[in-house]
C-alpha positions in Angstrom: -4.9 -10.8 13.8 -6.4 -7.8 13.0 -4.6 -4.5 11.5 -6.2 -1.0 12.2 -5.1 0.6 8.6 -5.3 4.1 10.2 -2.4 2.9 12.9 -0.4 4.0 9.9 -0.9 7.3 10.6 -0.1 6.7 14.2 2.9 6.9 16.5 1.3 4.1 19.1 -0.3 2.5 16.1 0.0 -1.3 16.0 -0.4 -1.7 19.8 2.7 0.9 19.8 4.6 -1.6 17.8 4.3 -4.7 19.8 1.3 -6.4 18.0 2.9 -9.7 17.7 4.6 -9.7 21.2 2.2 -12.5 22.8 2.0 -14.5 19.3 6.3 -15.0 19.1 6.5 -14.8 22.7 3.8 -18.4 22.7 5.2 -19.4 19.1 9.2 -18.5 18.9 10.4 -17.7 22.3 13.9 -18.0 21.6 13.7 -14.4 19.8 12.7 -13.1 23.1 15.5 -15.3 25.3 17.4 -13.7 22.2 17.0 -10.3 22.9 17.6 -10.8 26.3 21.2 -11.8 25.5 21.8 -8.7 23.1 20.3 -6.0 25.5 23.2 -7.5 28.5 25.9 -7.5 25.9 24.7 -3.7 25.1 24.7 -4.3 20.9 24.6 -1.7 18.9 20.8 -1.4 17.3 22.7 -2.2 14.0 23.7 -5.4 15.5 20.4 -6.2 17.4 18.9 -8.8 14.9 16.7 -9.9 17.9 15.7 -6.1 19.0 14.9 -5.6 15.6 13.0 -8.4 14.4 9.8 -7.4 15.9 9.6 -3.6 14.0 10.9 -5.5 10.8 8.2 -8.3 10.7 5.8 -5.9 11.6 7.3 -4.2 8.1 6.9 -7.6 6.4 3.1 -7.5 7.2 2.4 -4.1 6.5 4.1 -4.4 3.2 2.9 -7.8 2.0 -0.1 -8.1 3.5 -1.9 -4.3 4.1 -0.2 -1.9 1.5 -1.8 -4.1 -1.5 -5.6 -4.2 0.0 -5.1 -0.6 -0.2 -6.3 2.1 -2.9 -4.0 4.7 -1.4 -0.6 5.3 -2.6 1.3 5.0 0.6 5.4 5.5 1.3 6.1 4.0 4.1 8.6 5.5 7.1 10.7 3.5 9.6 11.1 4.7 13.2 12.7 3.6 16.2 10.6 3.3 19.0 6.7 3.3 19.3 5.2 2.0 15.9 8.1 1.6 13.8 6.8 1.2 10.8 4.3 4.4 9.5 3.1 6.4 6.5 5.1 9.3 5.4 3.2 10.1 2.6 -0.5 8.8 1.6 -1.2 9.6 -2.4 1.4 12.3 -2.3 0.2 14.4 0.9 2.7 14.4 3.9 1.0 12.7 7.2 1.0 14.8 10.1 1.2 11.7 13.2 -1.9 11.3 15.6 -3.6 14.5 13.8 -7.8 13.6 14.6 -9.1 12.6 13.0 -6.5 11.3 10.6 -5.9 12.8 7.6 -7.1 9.9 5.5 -10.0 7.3 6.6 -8.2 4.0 4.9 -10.6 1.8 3.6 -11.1 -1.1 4.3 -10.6 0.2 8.3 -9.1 -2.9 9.1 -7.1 -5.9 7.4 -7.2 -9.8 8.9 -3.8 -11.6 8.5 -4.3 -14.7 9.8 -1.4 -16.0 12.8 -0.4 -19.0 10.4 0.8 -16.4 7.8 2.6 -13.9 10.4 4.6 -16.8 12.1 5.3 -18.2 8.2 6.6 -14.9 7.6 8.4 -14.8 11.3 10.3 -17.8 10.5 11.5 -16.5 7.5 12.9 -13.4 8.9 14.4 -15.2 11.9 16.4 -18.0 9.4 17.3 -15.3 7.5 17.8 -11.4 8.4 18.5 -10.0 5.3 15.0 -11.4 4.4 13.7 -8.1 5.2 15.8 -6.4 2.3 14.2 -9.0 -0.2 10.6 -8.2 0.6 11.6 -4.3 0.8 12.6 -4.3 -2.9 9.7 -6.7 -4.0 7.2 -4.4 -2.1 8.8 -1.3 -3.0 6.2 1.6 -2.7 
């Protein structure tokens, strides 16, 4: 799969978000029969480990797999909704969203992760949640 380095400084970056949607939906579907089950019970997004686990592997990625082929210093932002996972800063300058062109051109424009590694990484997060929390501190910005 290929990553567009400059969705980072994009609010419909990442296919808005939903990158991996036809990759889990083929690969892990019970996340999605998952969701289903969380969105008629009306969880709270705090409580929506299924909801969630798209934007939060999509973090995984971003932060294992793009943020160290990078020369930029980048601090990363969460968001709910659209692509929820974006730059804040890049090497200390605030990112104004969707500006054009962006405010940085990232090299390299574009990052391969192969499937293999984003459904290792899925399974991961999907045994354990809080999986998320150990690759946030070990890929701290």
């Amino acid at each position: 799969m290929l990553f567009v380095t400059n969705h980072l400084q994009s609010k419909w970056g990442f296919k808005d978000g939903k990158i991996f949607n036809d990759l889990l939906k083929e690969n892990i579907p019970e996340i999605f029969e998952k969701m289903k089950e969380e969105i008629e019970a009306d969880l709270p997004w705090k409580d929506a480990i299924a909801i969630q686990f798209p934007d939060r592997l999509l973090e995984i990625i971003i932060r294992k797999y793009i943020l160290p082929k990078l020369p930029n210093k980048i601090i990363l932002q969460n968001w709910i909704g659209h692509n929820p996972i974006r730059a804040k800063r890049i090497d200390d300058v605030r990112i104004i969203l969707d500006e054009e062109p962006p405010q940085f051109d990232l090299k390299p424009s574009y990052i391969k992760v192969e499937d293999n590694i984003i459904l290792e990484e899925a399974w991961k997060l999907w045994r354990n949640p809080n999986y998320i929390n150990i690759i946030r501190k070990e890929f701290s910005e």
